[in-house]
N, C-alpha and C positions, 0 to 999 in steps of 0.2 A: 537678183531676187526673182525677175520674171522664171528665170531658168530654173530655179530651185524650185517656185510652185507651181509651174508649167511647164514638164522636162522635154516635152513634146514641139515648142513654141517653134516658129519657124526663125530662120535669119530676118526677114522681114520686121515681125513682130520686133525682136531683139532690136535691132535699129529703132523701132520707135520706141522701146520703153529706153534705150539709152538718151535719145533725143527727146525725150517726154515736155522737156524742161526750154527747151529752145527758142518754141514762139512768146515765152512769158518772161525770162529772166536772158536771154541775149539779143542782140539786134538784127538774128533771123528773121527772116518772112517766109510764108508761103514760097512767095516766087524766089528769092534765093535757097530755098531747099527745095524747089525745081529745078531751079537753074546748077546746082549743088548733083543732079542726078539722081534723085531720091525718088523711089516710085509714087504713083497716087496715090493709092492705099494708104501707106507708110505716111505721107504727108495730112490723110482725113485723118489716121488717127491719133497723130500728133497735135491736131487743131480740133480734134475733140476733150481730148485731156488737158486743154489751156481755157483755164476757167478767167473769165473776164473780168476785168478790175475789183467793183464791190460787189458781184455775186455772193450773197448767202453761202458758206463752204456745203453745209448740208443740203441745200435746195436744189444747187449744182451739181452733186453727186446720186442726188435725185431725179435730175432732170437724163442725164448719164447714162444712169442704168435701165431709164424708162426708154429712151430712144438713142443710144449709142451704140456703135456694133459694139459684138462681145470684144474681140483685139480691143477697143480703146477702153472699156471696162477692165479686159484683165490688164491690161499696161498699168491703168489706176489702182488697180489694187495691189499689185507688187509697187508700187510708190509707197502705196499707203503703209503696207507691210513694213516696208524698208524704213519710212520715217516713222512709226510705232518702234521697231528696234532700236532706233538709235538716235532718238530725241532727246533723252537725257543726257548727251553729250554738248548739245545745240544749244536748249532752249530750259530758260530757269523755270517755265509756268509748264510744269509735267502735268496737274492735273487740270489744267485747261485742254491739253493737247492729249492726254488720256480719251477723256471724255471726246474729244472731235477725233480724233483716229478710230475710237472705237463704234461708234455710230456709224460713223463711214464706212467704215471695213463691215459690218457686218449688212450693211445695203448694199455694198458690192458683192458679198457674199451670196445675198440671196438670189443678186442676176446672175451668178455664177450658179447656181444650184438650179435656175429654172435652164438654165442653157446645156449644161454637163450632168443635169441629173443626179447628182453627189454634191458634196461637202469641197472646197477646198484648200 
């Protein structure tokens, strides 16, 4: 998905949106995805897009877009993309997760638009 709305994105980038999910949903750390070879970069914006237990989903995506680099914003919104596509396979409450992908996706949008100057 990153690749599809950012055809430009680096190898880098790509490593982290595959890794997006890492520090939240396996028993990675930091320091084994240091120790793993992973650049720093790649590892900040990994541990930017891993929102912490009961964070707010919208406050955090707020908080994100206000002071995250753009790499871990657009990582976040090719997520966001990708699980807006294909939630109704997942998850029986669609218009809960309507409603919360679409607010999100379009506050990541607009860090995306003050950064790239366009729509993406």
């Amino acid at each position: 998905m990153l690749r599809l709305l950012f055809p430009d994105a680096s190898d880098k980038l790509i490593a982290a949106a595959y890794l997006h999910d890492a520090l939240e949903d396996t028993t990675a750390t930091k320091a084994s995805l240091t120790a793993d070879g992973l650049p720093a970069d790649v590892i900040d914006w990994i541990e930017q897009v891993t929102r912490e237990g009961d964070t707010d989903y919208q406050t955090w995506i707020e908080d994100l877009c206000q002071k995250g680099a753009i790499e871990a914003v657009m990582v976040k919104y090719a997520d966001n993309r990708l699980n807006r596509a294909t939630m109704f396979r997942l998850e029986p409450d669609h218009a809960r997760l309507i409603k919360r992908y679409d607010k999100a996706g379009t506050t990541l949008e607009e860090r995306l638009r003050k950064n790239f100057g366009t729509s993406s």
